[in-house]
Every structure is written in structure tokens, then in C-alpha cells.
N, C-alpha and C positions, 0 to 999 in steps of 0.2 A: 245409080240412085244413092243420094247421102244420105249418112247416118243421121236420123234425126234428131237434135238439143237436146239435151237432157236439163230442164229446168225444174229451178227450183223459188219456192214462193217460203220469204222467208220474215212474212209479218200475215198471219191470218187469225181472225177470230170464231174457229169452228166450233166451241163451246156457248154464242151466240144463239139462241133460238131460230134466227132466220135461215141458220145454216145447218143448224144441229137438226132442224126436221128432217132432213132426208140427206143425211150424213153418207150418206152409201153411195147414193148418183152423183152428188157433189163429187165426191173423189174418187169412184170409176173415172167421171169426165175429165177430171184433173189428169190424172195417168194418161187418158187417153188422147191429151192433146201434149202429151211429153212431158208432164209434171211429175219427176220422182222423187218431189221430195215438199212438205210443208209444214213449216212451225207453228205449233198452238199456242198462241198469245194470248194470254190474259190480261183481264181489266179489274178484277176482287177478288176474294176470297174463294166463292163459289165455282165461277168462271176457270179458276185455276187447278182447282179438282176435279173438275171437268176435264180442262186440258188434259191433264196427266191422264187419267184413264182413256181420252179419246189416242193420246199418243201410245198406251199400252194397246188396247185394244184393235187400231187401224196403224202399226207399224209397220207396215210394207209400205204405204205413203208417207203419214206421219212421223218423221225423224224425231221427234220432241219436244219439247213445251216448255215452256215458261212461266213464273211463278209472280204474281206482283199487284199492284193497287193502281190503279190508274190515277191520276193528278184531280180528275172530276171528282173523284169518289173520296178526298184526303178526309173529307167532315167526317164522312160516315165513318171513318176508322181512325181519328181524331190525330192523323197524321203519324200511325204508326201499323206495323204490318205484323199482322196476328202470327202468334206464337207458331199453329200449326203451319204456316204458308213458311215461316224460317226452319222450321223440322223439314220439310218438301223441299225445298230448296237443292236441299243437301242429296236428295235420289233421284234416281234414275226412274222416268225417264225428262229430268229438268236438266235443261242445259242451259238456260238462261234466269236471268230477273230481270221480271216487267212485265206490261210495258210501265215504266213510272215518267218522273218529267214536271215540268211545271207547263201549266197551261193559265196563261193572263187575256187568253180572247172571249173565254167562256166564263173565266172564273166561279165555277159552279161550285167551290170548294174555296176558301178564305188563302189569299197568296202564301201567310205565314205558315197553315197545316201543308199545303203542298209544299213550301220547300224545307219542313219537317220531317214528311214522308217522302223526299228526295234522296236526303242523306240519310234516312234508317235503308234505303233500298240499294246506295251504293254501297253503306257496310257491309249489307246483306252479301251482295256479289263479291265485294274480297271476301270475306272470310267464306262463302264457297268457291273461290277460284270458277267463276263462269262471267259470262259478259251481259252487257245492262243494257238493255233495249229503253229506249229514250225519245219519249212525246215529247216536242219541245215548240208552244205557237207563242208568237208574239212574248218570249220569256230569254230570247238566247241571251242574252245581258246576262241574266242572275244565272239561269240553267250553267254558263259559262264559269261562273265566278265560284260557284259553288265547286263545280268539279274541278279548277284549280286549287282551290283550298282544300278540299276533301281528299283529291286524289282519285285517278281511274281505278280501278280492280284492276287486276293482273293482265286478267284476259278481255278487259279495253271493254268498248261499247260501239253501239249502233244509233245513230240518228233517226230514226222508224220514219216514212212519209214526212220526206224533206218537203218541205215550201220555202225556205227561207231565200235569202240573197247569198251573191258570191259572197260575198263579207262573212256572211255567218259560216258557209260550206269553208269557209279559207281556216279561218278560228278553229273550226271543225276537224278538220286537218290536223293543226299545228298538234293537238293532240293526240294525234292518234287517233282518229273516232275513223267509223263506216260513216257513209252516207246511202241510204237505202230508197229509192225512185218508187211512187207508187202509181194511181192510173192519172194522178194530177199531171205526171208528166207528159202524157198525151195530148192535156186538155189545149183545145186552139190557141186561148190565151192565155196558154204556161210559157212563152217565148223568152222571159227571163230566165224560169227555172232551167230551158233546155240548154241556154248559153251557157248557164252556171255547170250545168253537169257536164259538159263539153271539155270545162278547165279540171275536172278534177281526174286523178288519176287511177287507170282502170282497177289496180288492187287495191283500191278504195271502195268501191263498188257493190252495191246488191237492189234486188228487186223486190217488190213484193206485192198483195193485190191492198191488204188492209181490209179485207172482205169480214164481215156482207158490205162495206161502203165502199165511195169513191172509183166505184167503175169505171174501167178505161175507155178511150173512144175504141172500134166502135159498139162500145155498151152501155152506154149512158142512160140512165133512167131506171137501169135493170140492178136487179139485186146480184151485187161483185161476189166470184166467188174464183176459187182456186186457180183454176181453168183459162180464164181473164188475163194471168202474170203471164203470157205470152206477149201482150200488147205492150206492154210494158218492155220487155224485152226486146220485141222490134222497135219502138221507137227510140229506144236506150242506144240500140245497138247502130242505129240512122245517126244519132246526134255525134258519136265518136266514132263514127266511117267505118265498123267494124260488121263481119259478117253476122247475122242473130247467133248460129253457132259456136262462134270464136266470143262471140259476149258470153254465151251459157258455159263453156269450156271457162273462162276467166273467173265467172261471179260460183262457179263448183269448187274453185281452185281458192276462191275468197275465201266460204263458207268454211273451206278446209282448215285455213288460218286462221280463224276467226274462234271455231267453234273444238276446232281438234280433233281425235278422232270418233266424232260421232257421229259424221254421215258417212 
């Protein structure tokens, strides 16, 4: 009998209410389908201090969290990231900023504040030497132009729930960026996205569920949670002929470079 994957979910929003209700069986069940490891991503202020104490509190799963504004929310914080979320940044247990980004398909927030609160978020991450997790729809243009002019952080960034095209994954690339697969990748009619991840190369790689949303097949309809990043995995793992365990061995191996030694 083989050892079974050791997976890891490395875009969740467990500071969410749909998920935070029953915070406990959510991640028993994670563990128990091979999940030993999940990042709490933020999307505000609140969400964020959430995170951190869920990452203090459930760190046997929980590896650590992330601090940041999501791109919808730029109004409400008038395109700049409060004082306390930059004090956070800086401790443990944050290893990241975000998720931030620009988002032009919802525009629920004016394009000029979100690529305001773009660049307040990647100075955030250099000056703490961590990596920047990056929502980016219908925006790679400027999202692109911006982090040429601005400059990566040290410790590089993450694409969170790619959709885009090879073109944008390529661009993605040239800089150094992750490209991170979520349960869109499953969907019947993601057959672009799976070609696109096919070209890219494995230590580029990560998974994640994106949970409570975008449940992978076969979970569609149901509220995504931790547990879910195995489907993701198999389908990851089909599209580049690779075994599921030699994907979870490779995307352990990512996180390791990516994040350093925090897992």
C-alpha cells in the first residue's frame, strides 16, 4: 500500500462565515482526505485578523495567513491598507500579503482605487520580505504593467485562481510569478485553461480550493471547502501525465520555495 499525498490547499478563505461555522469538521475532513496544510487568505481588514488567530489557533493544519484588501473592497479603504493590517504583516503567523489585484469584470470598487491599493500592497510585501498573492480578472494588462514598474518583492508572487489565457500564464512566467489551479480547473468547459497549464512548468505550480467558492467537479453546487483540493490535484496531475502523488511531492516542494521555511 502507498503512501498517501500529502496535500496542501494554498488559497482558502476560512475566516468566511460559511466556513468559519463549523471550523472544526471542515478541517478534521481536510486532514482526513490528506490535507496537511492550508492558507488563510484574506479579503479586509477583519477577515485578516480572523485569519491570523484561526492560523494561531488550528496550526496543526493551518500553516498561516495572509494579510490584505481584496480589489472589490478598494472604496471602502479608499485604496489604501490600514495602519494595523501593515503592523500584522510583519508577524508571525503572516507569511503572506493579500489576496490584492485588480479586478475590471466586477468593478465593484473604481479601477483608479484598486490599482492604488495594488501598489500600497506590493510595497507592503517588500518591505516585509513575503510573497503577494494576486486576484487578477479581466485586468492582466495593467495588473502586468504595474508590477513591471513597481517591481516584485523579494519573495515573488502567486497568481491565486488562474483563468486567464496561455498569453497571460506566459507573461506570468517571464516574471517569475506561481500560477495557482483552483476547481475552475476541473470545470468541463475549462479546456483552454487545462491546455494552458499543461505548458507551464511543474515548479511553477500550486493548487488551491478558493473555498467556500468555485467547487471542483465532482462538487459543484456544494459549498468548496479544504477537503475539495484533492480534485484539483487529480485533474492537475492528469493534464501533466503525472502521478497525483508526484504532483503533491512537486507543489510541497513549490510551497517550500516559495514560502521558505514555514511549512
Amino acid at each position: 500500500m502507498g503512501i498517501a499525498p500529502k496535500l496542501f490547499d494554498t488559497h482558502c478563505h476560512l475566516a468566511m462565515p460559511e466556513l468559519r461555522e463549523d471550523l472544526d469538521s471542515v478541517l478534521d475532513r481536510a486532514y482526513l482526505e490528506g490535507v496537511k496544510g492550508v492558507l488563510a487568505v484574506a479579503s479586509n481588514e477583519e477577515d485578516s485578523l480572523i485569519s491570523i488567530d484561526i492560523a494561531k489557533n488550528y496550526s496543526e493544519v493551518v500553516w498561516g495567513a495572509s494579510v490584505g484588501i481584496h480589489p472589490h473592497e478598494a472604496e471602502r479603504y479608499s485604496g489604501k491598507i490600514p495602519l494595523d493590517l501593515q503592523d500584522q504583516a510583519e508577524r508571525n503567523p503572516v507569511v503572506a500579503v493579500g489576496e490584492t489585484g485588480l479586478d475590471y469584470y466586477y468593478d465593484n470598487s473604481p479601477r483608479e482605487l484598486q490599482r492604488e491599493l495594488f501598489v500600497a500592497h506590493i510595497g507592503l510585501a517588500k518591505q516585509v520580505e513575503k510573497p503577494l498573492i494576486m486576484h487578477i480578472r479581466d485586468a492582466f494588462g495593467d495588473a502586468y504593467a504595474i508590477l513591471r514598474e513597481e517591481g516584485l518583492p523579494q519573495k515573488g508572487g502567486i497568481v491565486h485562481c488562474f483563468s486567464g489565457t496561455y498569453d497571460d500564464v506566459k507573461k506570468a512566467l517571464d516574471m517569475g510569478l506561481y500560477i495557482s489551479f483552483s476547481g475552475i480547473l476541473t470545470f468541463p468547459k475549462a479546456s483552454e485553461l487545462r491546455e494552458a497549464a499543461k505548458k507551464i512548468p511543474v515548479d511553477r505550480l500550486l493548487c488551491e480550493t478558493d473555498a467556500p467558492y468555485l467547487a471542483p467537479v465532482p462538487k459543484r453546487g456544494k459549498r468548496n471547502e479544504p477537503s475539495f483540493v484533492k480534485y484539483v490535484y487529480e485533474v492537475l496531475a492528469s493534464v501533466k501525465g503525472v502521478t497525483v502523488e508526484g504532483m503533491a511531492e512537486q507543489i510541497y516542494l513549490n510551497i517550500k520555495t516559495l514560502f521558505g521555511g514555514v511549512v
